[in-house]
C-alpha positions in Angstrom: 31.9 0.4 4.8 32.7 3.1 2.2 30.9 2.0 -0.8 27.9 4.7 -0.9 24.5 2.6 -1.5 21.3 3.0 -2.7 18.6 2.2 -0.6 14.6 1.9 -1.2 12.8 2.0 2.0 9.3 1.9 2.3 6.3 -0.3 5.0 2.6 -1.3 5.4 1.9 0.7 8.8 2.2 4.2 6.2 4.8 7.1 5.8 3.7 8.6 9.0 4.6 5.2 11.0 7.5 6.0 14.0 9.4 2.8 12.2 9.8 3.9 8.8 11.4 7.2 10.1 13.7 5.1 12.4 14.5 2.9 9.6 15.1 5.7 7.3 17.5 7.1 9.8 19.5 3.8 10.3 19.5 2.9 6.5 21.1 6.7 5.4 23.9 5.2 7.1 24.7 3.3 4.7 24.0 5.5 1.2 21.6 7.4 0.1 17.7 6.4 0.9 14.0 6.8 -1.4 11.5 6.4 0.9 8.3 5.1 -0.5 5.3 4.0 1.4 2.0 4.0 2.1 0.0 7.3 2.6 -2.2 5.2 5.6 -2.0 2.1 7.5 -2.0 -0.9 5.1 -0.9 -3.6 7.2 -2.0 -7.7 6.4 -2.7 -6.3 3.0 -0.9 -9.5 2.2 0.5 -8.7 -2.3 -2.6 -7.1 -3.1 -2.4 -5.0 -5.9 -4.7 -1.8 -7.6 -5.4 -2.5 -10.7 -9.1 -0.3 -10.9 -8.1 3.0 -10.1 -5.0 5.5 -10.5 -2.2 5.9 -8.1 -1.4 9.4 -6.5 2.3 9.9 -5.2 2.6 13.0 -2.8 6.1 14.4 -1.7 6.3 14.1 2.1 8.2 16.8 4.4 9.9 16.1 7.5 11.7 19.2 9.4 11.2 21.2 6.3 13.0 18.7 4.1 11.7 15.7 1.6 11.7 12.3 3.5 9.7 10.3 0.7 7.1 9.5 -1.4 3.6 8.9 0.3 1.7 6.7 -2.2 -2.6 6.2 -2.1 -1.9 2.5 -2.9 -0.7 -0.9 -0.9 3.1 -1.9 -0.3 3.4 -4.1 -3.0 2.1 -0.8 -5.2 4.6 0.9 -3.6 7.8 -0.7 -4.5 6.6 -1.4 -7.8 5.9 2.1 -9.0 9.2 2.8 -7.2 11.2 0.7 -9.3 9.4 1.8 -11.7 8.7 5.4 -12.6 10.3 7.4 -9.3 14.1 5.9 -9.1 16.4 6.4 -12.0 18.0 3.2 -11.8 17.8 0.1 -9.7 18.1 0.5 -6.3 21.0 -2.2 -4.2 18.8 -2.9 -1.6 15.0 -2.8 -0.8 14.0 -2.5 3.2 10.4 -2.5 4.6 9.4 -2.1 7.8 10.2 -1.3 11.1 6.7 -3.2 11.1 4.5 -3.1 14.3 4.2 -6.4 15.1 5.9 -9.7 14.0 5.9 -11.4 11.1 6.6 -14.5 11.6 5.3 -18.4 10.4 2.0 -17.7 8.8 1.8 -14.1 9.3 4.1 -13.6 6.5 1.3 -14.6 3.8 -1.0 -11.7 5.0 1.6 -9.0 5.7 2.0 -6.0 3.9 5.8 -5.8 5.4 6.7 -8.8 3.7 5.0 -8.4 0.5 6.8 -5.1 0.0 10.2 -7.4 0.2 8.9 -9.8 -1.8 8.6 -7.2 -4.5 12.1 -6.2 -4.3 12.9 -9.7 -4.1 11.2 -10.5 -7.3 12.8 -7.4 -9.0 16.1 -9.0 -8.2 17.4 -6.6 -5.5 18.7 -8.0 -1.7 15.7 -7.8 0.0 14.9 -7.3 3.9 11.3 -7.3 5.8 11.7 -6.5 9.9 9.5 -6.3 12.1 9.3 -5.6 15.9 7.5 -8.0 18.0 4.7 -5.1 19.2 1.8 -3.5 18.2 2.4 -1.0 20.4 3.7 2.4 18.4 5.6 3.8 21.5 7.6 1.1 21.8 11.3 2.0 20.8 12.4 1.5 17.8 16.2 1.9 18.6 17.5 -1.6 18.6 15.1 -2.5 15.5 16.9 -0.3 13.5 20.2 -1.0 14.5 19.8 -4.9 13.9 18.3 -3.6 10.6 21.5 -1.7 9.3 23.7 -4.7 11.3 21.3 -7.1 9.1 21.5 -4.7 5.6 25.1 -4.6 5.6 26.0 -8.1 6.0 23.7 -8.6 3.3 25.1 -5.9 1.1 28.7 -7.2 1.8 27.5 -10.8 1.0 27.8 -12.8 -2.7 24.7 -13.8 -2.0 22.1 -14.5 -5.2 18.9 -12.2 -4.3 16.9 -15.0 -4.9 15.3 -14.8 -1.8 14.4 -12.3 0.9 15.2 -12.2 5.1 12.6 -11.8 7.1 14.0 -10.3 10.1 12.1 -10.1 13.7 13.1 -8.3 16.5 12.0 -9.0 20.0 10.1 -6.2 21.9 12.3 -6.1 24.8 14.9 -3.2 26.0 18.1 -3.1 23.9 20.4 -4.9 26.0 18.3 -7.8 27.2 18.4 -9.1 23.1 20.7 -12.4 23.2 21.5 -11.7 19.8 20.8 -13.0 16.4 19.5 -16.5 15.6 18.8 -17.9 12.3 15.8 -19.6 12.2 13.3 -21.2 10.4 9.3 -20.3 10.2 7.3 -22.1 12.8 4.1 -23.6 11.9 2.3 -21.6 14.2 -1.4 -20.4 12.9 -4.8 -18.2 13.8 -7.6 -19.3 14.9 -10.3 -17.3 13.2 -13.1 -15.7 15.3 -15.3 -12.6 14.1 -16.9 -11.0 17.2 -20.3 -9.7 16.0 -21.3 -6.1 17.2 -24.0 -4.0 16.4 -23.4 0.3 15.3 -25.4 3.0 16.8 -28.3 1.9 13.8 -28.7 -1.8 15.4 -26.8 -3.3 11.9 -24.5 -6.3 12.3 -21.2 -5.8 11.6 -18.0 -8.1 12.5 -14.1 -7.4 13.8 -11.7 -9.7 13.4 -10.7 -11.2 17.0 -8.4 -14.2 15.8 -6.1 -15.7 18.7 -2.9 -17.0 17.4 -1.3 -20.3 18.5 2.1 -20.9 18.9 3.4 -24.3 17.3 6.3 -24.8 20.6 8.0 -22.5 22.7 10.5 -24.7 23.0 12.0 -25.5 19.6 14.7 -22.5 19.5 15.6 -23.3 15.6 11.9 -21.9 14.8 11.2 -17.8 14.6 8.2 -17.8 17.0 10.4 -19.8 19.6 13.8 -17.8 18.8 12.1 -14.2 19.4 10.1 -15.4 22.6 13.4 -16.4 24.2 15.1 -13.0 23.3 16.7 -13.5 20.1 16.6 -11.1 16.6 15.2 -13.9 14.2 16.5 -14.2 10.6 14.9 -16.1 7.9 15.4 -16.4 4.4 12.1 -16.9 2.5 11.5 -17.5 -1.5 8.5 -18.5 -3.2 8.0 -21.5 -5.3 4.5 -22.8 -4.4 5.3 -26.3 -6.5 4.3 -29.2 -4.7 7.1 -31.4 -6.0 6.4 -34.7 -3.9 2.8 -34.8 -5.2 3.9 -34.1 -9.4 4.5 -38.0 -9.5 1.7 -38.5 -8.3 -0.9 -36.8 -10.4 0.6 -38.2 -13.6 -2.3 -40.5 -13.9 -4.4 -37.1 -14.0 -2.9 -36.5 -18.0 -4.3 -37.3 -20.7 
């Protein structure tokens, strides 16, 4: 691939995470990178926004050189003050991650990692979310990031309209035990809601999220959830158009 491009990287686990720097790495390959993330872990910020307060951007040094942008805001805040004040022109790809956990079925509404895509997405550039399936930080990221450039120049080579972004997940599992990559849609797998309630040193109530998350089939191999569990790097294409169109008919009545 000789074409040089330009590549905005940026996550929800912050600038500090192990996966942005591996991502970094694996996009330079492929032109020249702008990393801009958060300054501290924002993950299931979901698009959240700040809207009542300024924004600080810090320069970031890694080995005595500038690796990015560290930015006291959420991912969504992140790409759009990107686009819009710290690159000179648009960028021809927008990558967030390598996210600490997977993102797939319903997990993509609350996650920082896909917001920041969809933001890219929305701006019009080929957009890519991936995620590892492990909240563990000393997992690897080695075969993450090389599915991620694999991924990011497919998708750079393609005519594709960037009317939509990939949500890319990548199973937790050594290199070479990955089946390969399997294009798949979201399961409808959910959470189950629980709030454990525990009591600080003062004897106040306070509550931590302890949701358990249900898997819709293990079995279905066309689904995300199913795909990665059985050993294969998940791809699916995600856009937003919230219209209900079977139920437009049928609120007609409702004008007046």
């Amino acid at each position: 691939m000789e074409k040089k491009y330009k590549i905005l990287v940026t996550n929800d686990d912050g600038i500090d995470s192990p996966g942005i720097f591996a991502l970094a790495s694996a996009m330079s390959q492929l032109g020249e990178v702008v990393v801009a993330a958060p300054d501290r872990q924002q993950s299931a910020v979901g698009h959240a926004l700040t809207v009542a307060r300024p924004l600080r951007v810090t320069k970031v040094k890694r080995n005595g050189a500038l690796f990015g942008y560290a930015i006291d805001g959420t991912p969504s805040d992140c790409v759009k003050i990107a686009l819009s004040n710290l690159l000179e022109e648009k960028p021809d790809l927008v990558v967030s991650g390598i996210n600490h956990g997977q993102n797939t079925a319903i997990n993509i509404l609350y996650s920082g990692t896909v917001a920041a895509a969809t933001e890219g997405m929305l701006a019009g550039v080929p957009s890519i979310a991936i995620s590892v399936a492990s909240h563990d930080t000393s997992v690897p990221m080695d075969a993450a990031a090389e599915y991620a450039l694999i991924i990011a120049g497919k998708l750079l080579e393609s005519k594709l309209k960037p009317n939509f972004l990939l949500n890319v997940n990548v199973p937790a599992i050594p290199k070479e035990n990955i089946l390969g990559i399997k294009v798949a849609k979201h399961s409808s797998s959910y959470w189950k809601d629980t709030y454990e309630m525990r009591l600080d040193p003062f004897g106040r109530k306070y509550y931590w999220f302890a949701g358990e998350y249900y898997l819709e089939s293990e079995d279905d191999i066309e689904t995300d959830d199913a795909a990665l569990a059985k050993g294969y790097v998940t791809i699916t294409p995600v856009h937003f158009d919230f219209t209900k169109y079977d139920v437009l008919t049928q609120l007609k009545h409702f004008e007046v």
